[in-house]
N, C-alpha and C positions, 0 to 999 in steps of 0.2 A: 833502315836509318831514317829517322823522322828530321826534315827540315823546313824550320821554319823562318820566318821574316820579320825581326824585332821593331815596331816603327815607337822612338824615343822623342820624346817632348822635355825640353831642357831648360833651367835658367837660365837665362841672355848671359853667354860667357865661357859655358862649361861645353859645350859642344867639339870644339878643337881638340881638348884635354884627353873628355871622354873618348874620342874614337883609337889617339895614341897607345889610352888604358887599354880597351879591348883588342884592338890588333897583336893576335898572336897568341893569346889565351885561347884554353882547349876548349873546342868546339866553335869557336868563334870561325867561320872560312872569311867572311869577309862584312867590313863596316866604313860608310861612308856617311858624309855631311850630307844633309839635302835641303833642297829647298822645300815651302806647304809650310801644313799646319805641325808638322814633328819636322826637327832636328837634325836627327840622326836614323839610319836605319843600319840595321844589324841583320844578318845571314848565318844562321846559327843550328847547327846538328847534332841530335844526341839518338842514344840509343834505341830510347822509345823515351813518349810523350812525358815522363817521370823526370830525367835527364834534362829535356828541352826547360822545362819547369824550374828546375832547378838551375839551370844556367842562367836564366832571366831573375828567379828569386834571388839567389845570392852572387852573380857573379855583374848582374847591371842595375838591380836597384835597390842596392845598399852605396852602390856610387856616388861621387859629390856631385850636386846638379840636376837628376833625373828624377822630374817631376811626376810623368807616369808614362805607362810603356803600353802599346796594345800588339799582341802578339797574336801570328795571322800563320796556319799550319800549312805546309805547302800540301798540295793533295796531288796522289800520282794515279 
């Protein structure tokens, strides 16, 4: 299981929204506000590195808000 750590950079406003969207969606374990230079951070697991990709491509930034994403692979 490949897990990684989504750091989101948001429009001033969409931050609250987005984290409601993603809580709970598969692969999503956990998403919180934060404070710095992104937004939001996202904790997110898929099968292999294809999955994880694809969770980030369509299921956070096609979202209203999210400016750009840099996405950080946990290493075990």
């Amino acid at each position: 299981m490949i897990v990684a750590y989504v750091l989101i950079e948001m429009v001033a406003g969409h931050s609250t929204n987005l984290t409601r969207v993603l809580r709970g969606r598969p692969g999503v374990r956990e998403v919180n506000r934060i404070t710095g230079p992104f937004d939001v951070i996202a904790v997110i697991e898929g099968e292999d590195l294809n999955a994880v990709s694809e969770i980030v491509a369509s299921g956070i930034h096609t979202l209203p808000g999210v400016m750009r994403t840099t996405t950080c692979v946990r290493l075990e």
